[in-house]
N, C-alpha and C positions, 0 to 999 in steps of 0.2 A: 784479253788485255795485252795490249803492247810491252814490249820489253823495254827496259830503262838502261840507255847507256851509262855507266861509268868511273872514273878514273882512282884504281885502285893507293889510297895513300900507305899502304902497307901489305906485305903480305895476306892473304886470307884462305886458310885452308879448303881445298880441293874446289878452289877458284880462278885465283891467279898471284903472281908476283907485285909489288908495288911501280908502279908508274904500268901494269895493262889496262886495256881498254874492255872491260864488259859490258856485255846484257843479262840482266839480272830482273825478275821479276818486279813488279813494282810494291809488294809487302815488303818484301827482305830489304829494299832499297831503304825505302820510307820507315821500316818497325827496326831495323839494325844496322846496315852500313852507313849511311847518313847519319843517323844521333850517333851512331859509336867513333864518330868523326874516322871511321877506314876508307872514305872514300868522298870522292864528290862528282858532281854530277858532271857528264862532260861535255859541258859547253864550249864555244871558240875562248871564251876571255878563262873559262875556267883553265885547259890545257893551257895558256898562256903562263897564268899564274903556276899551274905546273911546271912548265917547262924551265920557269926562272927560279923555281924553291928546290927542284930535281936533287943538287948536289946536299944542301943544304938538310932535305929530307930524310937522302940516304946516310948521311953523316949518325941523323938523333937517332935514327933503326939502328945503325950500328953497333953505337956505343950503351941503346938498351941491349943490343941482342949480347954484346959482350958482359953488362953486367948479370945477364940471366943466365950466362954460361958461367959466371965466378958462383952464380947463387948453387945450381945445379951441381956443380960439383962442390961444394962447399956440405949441400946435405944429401950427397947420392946414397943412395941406398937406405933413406928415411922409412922408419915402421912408426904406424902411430896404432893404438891402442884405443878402442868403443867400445864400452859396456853398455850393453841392453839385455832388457829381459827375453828369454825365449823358452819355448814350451820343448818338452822332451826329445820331440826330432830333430830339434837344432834350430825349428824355424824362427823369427822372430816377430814379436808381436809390435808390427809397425814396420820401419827399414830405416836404411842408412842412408843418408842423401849427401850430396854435393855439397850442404851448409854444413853437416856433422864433419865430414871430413876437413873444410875448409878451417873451423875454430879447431878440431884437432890439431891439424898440421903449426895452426896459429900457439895453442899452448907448446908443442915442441921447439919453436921459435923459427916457425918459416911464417908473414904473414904472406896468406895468399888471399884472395876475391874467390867467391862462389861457383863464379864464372868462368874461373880458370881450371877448373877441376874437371874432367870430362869422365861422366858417367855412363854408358848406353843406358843402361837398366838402375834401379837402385837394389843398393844390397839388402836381401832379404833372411840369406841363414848367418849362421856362426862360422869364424873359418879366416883363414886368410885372402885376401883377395888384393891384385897389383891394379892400380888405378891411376891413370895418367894425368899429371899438372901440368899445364901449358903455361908456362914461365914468358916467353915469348912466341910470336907466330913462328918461329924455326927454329927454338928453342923447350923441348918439354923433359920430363923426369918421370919416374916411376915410384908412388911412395906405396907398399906395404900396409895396408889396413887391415887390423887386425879386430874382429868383432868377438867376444867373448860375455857371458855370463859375469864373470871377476876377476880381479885382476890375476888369480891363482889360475885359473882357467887359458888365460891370456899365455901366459908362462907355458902354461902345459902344451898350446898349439906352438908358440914359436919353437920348440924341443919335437914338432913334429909327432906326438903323442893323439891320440883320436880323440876327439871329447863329445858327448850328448848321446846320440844315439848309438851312431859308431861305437862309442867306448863300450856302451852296454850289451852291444852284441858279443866283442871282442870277450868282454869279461864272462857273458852268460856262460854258463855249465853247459856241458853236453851230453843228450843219452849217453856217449858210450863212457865221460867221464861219470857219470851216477851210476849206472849198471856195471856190474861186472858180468861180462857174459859167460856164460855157464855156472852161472853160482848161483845155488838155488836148489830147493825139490824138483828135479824134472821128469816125468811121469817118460818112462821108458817104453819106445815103439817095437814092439814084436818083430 
């Protein structure tokens, strides 16, 4: 398949800047940059059209990327709080995904998109875990997701305290705390 020239209307990470010229596969062109209106195709009349909205462009990116820079500092250093069930090792029965954290952050009073949330993996134990929101394409934030059994639980990790299994190795007894060594009958060796 031929590659698809073109013209980026905004940043897009680990692609290029707004106003470059790419080759971009023709799914990604067609299933994402095009409907997510970040780019168009680059034809003569399209660069045209480019080249007379340029100023104009960089202006509306601006003044988003300014207001996501009031938003980001406004809630830096956000923890949100997910209760699910999980079985004894911590693990959880099911995981946390992009939409949980999205309506999370949404009851804290940030509303973000699904989309904006970037997750490699989805979360699958108990624990804290830092998880990056892309507020704007050069603008993202770090919130704090905190997965817990209850909200007492929740408490107990942000205080940095082990919880699940961790806790119960930490708390189990030890031979040498049960035994006292040398206490006892002990049959004397010749």
């Amino acid at each position: 398949m031929a590659a698809v020239e073109l013209i980026l209307l905004q940043r897009v990470e680990k692609l290029g800047q707004m106003g470059d010229i790419v080759k971009v596969k023709p799914g990604f062109a067609r299933n994402y940059l095009l409907p997510q209106k970040k780019a168009l195709r680059a034809t003569k009349d399209n660069r045209a059209y480019f080249d007379h909205r340029k100023a104009q462009l960089e202006a509306e990116n601006l003044k988003r990327k300014e207001e996501a820079e009031r938003i980001a500092e406004r809630v830096s250093g956000m923890s949100v709080v997910i209760i699910r069930q999980a079985g004894e090792s911590g693990s959880l029965y099911g995981s946390v995904s992009n939409r949980d954290i999205s309506d999370a952050c949404g009851q804290n009073g940030l509303t973000i998109d699904r989309s904006q949330v970037v997750l490699n993996h989805p979360i699958k134990t108990l624990g804290l875990t830092q998880v990056r929101v892309v507020l704007h394409p050069e603008v993202s934030m770090n919130v704090t997701v905190n997965v817990a059994r209850s909200p007492e639980e929740a408490a107990r990790q942000v205080r940095g305290e082990a919880v699940g299994a961790a806790a119960e190795r930490d708390e189990a007894p030890t031979a040498e705390s049960i035994f006292d060594p040398g206490a006892g009958d002990q049959p004397e060796i010749p």
